[in-house]
N, C-alpha and C positions, 0 to 999 in steps of 0.2 A: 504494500500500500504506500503509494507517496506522501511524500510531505507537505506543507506547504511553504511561499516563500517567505513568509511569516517565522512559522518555525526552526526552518534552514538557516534563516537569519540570526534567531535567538542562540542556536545551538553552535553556528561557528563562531559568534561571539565568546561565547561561552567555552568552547575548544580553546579557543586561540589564548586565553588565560589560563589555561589548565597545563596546557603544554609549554606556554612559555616558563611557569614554575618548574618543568621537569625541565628546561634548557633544551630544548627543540626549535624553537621560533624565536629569539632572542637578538638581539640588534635589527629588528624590523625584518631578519630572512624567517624562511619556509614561507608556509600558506597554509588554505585550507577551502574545499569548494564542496559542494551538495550540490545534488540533483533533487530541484522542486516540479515533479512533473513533469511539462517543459520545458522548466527552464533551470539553469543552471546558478547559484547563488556563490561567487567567490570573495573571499578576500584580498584587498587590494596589495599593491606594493609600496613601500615605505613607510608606515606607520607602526607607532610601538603596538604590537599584536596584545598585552596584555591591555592593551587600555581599546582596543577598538569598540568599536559602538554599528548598531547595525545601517547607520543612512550614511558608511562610507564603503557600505559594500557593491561590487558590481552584478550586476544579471546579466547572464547571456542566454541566447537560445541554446537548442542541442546542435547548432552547426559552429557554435564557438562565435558567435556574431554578437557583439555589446547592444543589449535592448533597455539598460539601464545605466547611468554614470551618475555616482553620488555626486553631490553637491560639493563645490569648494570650500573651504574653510579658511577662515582669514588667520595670516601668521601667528605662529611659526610654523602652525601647519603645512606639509606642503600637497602642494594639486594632488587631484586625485590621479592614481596611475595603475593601470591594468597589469597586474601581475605579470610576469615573464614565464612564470610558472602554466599561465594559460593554454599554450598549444600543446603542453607535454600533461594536464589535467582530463584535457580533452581525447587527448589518446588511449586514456584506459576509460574515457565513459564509449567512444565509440569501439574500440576493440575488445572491451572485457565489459563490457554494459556494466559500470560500476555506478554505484551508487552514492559514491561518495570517493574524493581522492584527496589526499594532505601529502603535505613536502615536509620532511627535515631537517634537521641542522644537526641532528641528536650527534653529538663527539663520539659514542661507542660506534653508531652507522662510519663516521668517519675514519675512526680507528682500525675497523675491522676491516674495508678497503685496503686497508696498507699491509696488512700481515702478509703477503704475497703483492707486493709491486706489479708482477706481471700477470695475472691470474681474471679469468674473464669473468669467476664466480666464486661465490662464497659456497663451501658445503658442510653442512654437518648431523649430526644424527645421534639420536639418544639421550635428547634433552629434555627438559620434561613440558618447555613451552610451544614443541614444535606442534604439540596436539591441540594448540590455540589456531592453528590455520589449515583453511578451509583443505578439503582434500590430502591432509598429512595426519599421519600418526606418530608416535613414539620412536618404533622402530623404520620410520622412514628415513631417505635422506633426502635431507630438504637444498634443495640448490634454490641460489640468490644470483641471479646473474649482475654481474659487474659492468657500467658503460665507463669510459671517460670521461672527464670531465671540459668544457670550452670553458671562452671566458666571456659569453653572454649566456644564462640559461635558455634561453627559445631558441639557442642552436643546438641543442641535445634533442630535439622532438624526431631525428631519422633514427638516431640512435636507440632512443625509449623505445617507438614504433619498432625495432628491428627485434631489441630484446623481450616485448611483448609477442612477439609473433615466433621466436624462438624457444620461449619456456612459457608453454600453455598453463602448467600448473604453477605456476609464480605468480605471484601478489605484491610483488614488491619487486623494486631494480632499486638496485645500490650504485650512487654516482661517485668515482673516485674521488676521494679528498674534499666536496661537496656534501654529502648528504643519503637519501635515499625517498624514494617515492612508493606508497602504499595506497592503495584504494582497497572495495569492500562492496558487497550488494548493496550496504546503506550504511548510515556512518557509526553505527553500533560494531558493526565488522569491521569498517575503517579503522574505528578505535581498538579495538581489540585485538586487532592481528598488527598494528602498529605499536603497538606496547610489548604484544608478544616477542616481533623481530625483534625492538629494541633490547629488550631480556636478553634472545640468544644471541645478535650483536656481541656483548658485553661479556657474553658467558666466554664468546670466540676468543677475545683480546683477553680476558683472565685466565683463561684456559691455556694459551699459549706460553702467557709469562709461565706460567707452571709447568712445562713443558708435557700440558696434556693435547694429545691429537683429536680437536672435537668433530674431525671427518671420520673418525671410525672407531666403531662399535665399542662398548665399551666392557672389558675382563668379565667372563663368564669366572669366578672363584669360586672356587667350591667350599664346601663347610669341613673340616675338620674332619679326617676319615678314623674311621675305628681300628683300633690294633688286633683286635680280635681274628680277624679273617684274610686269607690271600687276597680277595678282591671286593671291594665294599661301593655298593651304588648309595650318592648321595644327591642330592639335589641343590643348585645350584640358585641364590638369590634372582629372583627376577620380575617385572613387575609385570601383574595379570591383566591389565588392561586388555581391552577387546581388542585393540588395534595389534595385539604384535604377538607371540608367540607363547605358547604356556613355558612353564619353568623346565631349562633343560636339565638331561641326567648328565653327570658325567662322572664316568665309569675309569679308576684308576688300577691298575695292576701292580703288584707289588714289586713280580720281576718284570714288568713290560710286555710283557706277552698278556693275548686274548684267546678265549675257548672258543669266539664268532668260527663262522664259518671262514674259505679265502675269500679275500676282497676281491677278486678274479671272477668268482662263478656269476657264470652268467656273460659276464661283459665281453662286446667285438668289438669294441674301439678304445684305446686309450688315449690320450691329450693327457701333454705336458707340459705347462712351465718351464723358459729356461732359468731364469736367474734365482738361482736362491733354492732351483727343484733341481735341475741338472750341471747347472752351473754356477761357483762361488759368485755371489754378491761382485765381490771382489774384482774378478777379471774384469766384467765391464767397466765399475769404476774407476780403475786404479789402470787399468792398459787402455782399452778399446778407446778411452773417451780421452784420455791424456795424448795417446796416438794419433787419434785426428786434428786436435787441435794442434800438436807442434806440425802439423801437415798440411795445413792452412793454407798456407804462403808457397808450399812446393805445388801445388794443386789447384789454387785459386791460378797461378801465375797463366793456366794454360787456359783460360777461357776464348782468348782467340784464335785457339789451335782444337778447341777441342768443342763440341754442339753442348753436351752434357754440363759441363760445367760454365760454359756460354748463359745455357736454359737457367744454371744454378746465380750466374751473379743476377741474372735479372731479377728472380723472385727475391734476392736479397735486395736489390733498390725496391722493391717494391713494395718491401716490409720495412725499410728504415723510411720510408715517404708514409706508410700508414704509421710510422711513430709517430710522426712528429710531432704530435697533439696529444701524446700519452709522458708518462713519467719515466717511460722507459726511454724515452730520445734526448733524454738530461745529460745521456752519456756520451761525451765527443766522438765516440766512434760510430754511434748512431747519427750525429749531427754531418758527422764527415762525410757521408756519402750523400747527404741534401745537397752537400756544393758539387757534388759532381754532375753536371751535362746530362741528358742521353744519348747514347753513345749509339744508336740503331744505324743514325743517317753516316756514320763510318764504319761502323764496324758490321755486317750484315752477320747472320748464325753463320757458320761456320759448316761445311761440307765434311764428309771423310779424307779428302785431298790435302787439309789445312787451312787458312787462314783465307776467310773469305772477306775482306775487307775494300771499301767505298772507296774511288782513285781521292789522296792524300791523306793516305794515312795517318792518325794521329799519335804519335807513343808516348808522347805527354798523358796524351787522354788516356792510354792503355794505362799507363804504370799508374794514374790517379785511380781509377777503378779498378785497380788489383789491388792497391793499398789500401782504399776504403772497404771492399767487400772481406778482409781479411780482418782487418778491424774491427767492424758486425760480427765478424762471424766468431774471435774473439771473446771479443765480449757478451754475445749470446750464451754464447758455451760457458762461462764461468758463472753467469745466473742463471745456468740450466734451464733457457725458457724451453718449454715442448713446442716448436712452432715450425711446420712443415720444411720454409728456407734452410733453418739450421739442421733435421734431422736427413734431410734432402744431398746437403752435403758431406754433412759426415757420412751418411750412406756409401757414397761414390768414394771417399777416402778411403775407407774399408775395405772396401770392394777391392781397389786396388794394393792395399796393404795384405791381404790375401790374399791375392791372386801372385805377388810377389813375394811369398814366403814371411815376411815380415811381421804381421798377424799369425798366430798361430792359437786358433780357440782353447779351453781348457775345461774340462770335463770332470765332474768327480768321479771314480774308478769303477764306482759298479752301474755306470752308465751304461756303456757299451754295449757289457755282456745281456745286461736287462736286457736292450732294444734287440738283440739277438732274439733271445728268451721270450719275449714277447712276440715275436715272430712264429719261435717254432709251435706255440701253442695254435696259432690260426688268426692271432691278433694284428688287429692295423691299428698303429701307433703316429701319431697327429701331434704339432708343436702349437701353442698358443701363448705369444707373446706380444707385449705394447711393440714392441720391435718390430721393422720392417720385414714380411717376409721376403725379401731379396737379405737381408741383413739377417736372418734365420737360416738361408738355403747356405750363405757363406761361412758359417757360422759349425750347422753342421759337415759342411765341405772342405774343411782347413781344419779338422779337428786333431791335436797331439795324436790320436791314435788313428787319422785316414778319414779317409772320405763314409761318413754316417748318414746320407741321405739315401744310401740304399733300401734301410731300415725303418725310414719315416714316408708315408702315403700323403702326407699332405703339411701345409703351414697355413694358419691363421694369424692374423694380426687386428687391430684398433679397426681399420676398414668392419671390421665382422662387429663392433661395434665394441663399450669400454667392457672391461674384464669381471667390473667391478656389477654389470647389469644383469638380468635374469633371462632381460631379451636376446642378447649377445651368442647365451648358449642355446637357448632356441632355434637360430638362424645356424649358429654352424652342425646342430643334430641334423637339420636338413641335406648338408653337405655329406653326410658320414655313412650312411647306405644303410644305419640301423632302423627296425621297425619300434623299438622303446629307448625313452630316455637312458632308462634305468640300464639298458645294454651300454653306455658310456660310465668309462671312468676317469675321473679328471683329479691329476696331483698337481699340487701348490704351496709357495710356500702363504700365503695369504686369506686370513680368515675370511674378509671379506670378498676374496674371489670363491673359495669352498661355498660358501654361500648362497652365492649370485645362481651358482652352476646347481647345486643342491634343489634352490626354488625352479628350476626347468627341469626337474627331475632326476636329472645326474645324479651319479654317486662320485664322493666325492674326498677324498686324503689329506693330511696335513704334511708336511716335509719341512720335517728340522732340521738345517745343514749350517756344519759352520761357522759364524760370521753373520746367519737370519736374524735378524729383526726377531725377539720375542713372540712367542703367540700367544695372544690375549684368552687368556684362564688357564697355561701354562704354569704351576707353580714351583716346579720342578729344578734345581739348578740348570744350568745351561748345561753346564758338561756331565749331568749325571745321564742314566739312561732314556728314554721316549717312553712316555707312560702308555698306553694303549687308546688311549681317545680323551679328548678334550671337548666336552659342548656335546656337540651329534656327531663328532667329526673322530677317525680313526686316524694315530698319528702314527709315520714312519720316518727313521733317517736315513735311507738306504732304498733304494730303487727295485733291489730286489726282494724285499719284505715284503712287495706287492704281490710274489709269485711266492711265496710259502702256501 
């Protein structure tokens, strides 16, 4: 039922005091607007928001058209002015038929923007205020998508429109270093899932200083196990809400061993994990990644000689030009390739022949854009952004660091034989890694013990969608020739991928190796023995535990 403009009016008055006390709308920013029917009731811009009054608000229709303009006010007041706020309020009443939309200033919104500089979204999950917004529960994960921020707000409206048509189920977009915007079916929701955000906001930035990780899930611990018995089933603290899951068991063995059946019966397909399931943490970090970056400058140098790497600096001008307007282009090496030219109308792609270049040559212009895209690429790599240019190139470095001996992958030992062993049973064995499959097939093709793609039927990668989704292992069961989920089995070292793959049916491993990252309800020392399951999940350190 609607409102009227009457009311709209009493109640943004009445917001716009409420929130300036929580420090949202303070120094005359944010806003606050309702939907009366047809028409639209906002609050203006410049005026101290705890003190507004209602005949300094404006009306518009539902096409964003001023059908109202309060009265002036004689000094120090100043004129009346149409919020800025306007064409980006107007974008979630026409794309999300909202009911009501407010802006903030709230310092936690702003904070939590920054805990990842590069990062297009806020995610987290398992808090207890995500069950305040519409379409989430407890154990959801809630994404916040992230815009930049300009230096007029009404040039953010492609952007809000982009991130609204991007995350269907978001209610909120967070503007870097500005603020965030929240709408609602009416302003009871508007209020309510804007106080909720601003909670888990806040929860983000305290969570971090503590170095808690509020994107995932949080320790399944168990209670106390009894002396009494080789193996004692306990139940695990968890909250019963409708939304999320009942209380898991989890099942400890004394010597690590389980009486279960094998985790084999049944299964024609297994998927693996490489880092951390087949291969130490380690090797990527510390070689693979160290190796392309001192490679840089040997590899960048050849873009006029080579189409590949040609293709590769372009997308790199093409990602320091989409900085420029982000916080990430603060850095001179990102600045540096803004001064450099396009270089098309000299330098054409490049053939198999060599250098396919415009009569007057430029090698001023060459050596500028080998410097700048080596510099990019640089300093992308040291903030680890994930973004297509940088992993594009390190790709091709790779490529050729193992095709040249150089690279030489690295396996834990009873990989091999497993992938054998899984063979002679009638098994097809499948890699699924955030890694490129061309960066997979080289990977197992340069491996210390030979070429291991004999052994493996297929690779997946991010294309097949994140690891961390339920939809992800739906799409690739398609690919796998099985007639059940349940005929898949997937090891990893990642609670939250076991998970993902588990909810599409899969069955699903833990892999303790290592140098891994802890697994949450783990309580075991790290170097004692793998207890038999954790949560729902069956844990091994060794590849071929799978085949006992």
């Amino acid at each position: 039922m609607s409102i009227s403009v009457e009311t709209a009016s009493d109640l943004i008055c009445e917001l716009c005091s409420h929130f300036y006390h929580q420090g949202w709308v303070s120094g005359t920013g944010g806003g606050i607007s309702m939907k009366a029917g047809d028409k639209i009731v906002m609050a203006p811009s410049g005026v101290q928001k705890e003190r507004i009054q209602k005949d300094e608000l404006f009306i518009l229709d539902l096409k964003g058209d001023i059908i109202h303009t309060p009265s002036a006010k004689p000094p120090p007041a100043r004129p009346p002015k149409l919020s800025e706020c306007a064409p980006l309020f107007m974008a979630a009443y026409e794309m999300r038929n909202a009911g009501a939309v407010l802006h903030s200033h709230s310092l936690s919104a702003v904070m939590a923007t920054m805990l990842d500089p590069t990062a297009s979204e806020l995610v987290l999950t398992e808090l207890e205020m995500i069950k305040g917004l519409e379409g989430h529960g407890f154990y959801d994960q809630l994404v916040v998508p992230i815009i930049e921020n300009t230096a007029r707000e009404c040039e953010l409206t492609d952007r809000l429109r982009q991130a609204i048509e991007r995350y269907p189920k978001t209610s909120a977009v967070l503007v870097r270093r500005h603020g965030v915007y929240v709408w609602g079916r009416d302003w009871i929701q508007a209020k309510t899932q804007a106080e909720c955000y601003d909670y888990l906001f806040e929860a983000a930035v305290r969570m971090r200083k503590l170095g808690i990780d509020f994107s995932a899930p949080a320790p399944r611990l168990p209670e106390p196990v009894g002396s009494g018995s080789k193996s004692t089933k306990v139940k695990a603290s968890s909250d019963l809400s409708a939304d999320g899951p009942p209380c898991q068991k989890i099942r400890i063995c004394a010597d690590g061993t389980s009486a279960s059946s094998s985790l084999l019966e049944g299964v024609k397909a297994v998927v693996l994990d490489i880092e951390g399931t087949v291969a130490p943490i380690s090797y990527v970090a510390d070689v693979m990644f160290p190796y392309a970056a001192a490679k840089f400058a040997d590899y960048v140098k050849l873009w006029t000689r080579d189409a590949e790497f040609y293709d590769a600096v372009k997308l790199i001008k093409q990602q320091a030009e989409e900085d420029a307007a982000t916080v990430v282009a603060a850095s001179a090496a990102a600045s540096a390739f803004l001064l450099v030219p396009d270089f098309d109308h000299v330098f054409s792609r490049p053939t198999p022949g060599g250098v396919a270049a415009a009569p007057g040559r430029d090698e001023a212009l060459e050596e500028a854009v080998t410097k700048a895209a080596v510099a990019w690429a640089s300093a992308a790599a040291a903030a680890d952004r994930k973004i297509l240019p940088l992993k594009n190139l390190q790709g091709l470095v790779w490529r050729r660091g193992f095709e040249s001996g150089e690279l030489v992958s690295e396996l834990f030992d009873d990989v091999p034989k497993a992938l054998v062993e899984f063979g002679k049973r009638g098994l097809k064995t499948y890699i699924y890694s955030s890694g490129s499959r061309e960066a997979q097939r080289l990977f197992f093709g340069y491996s210390k013990v030979g070429d291991l793609r004999g052994n493996l039927h297929g690779f997946f990668d991010t294309t097949s969608g994140s690891k961390v989704e339920t939809q992800s292992y739906g799409e690739i069961r398609l690919s796998l020739g099985v007639d059940k989920p349940e005929q898949i089995l997937f090891a990893t070292d990642v609670l939250a991928e076991a998970e993902a793959a588990k909810a599409a049916g899969w069955r699903s491993v833990l892999v303790r190796r290592p140098g891994n990252k802890p697994i949450p309800g783990l309580v075991v020392p790290v170097e004692g023995p793998a207890p038999a399951s954790v949560g729902e999940f069956r844990i091994v350190d060794r590849l071929d535990q799978l085949l006992a």
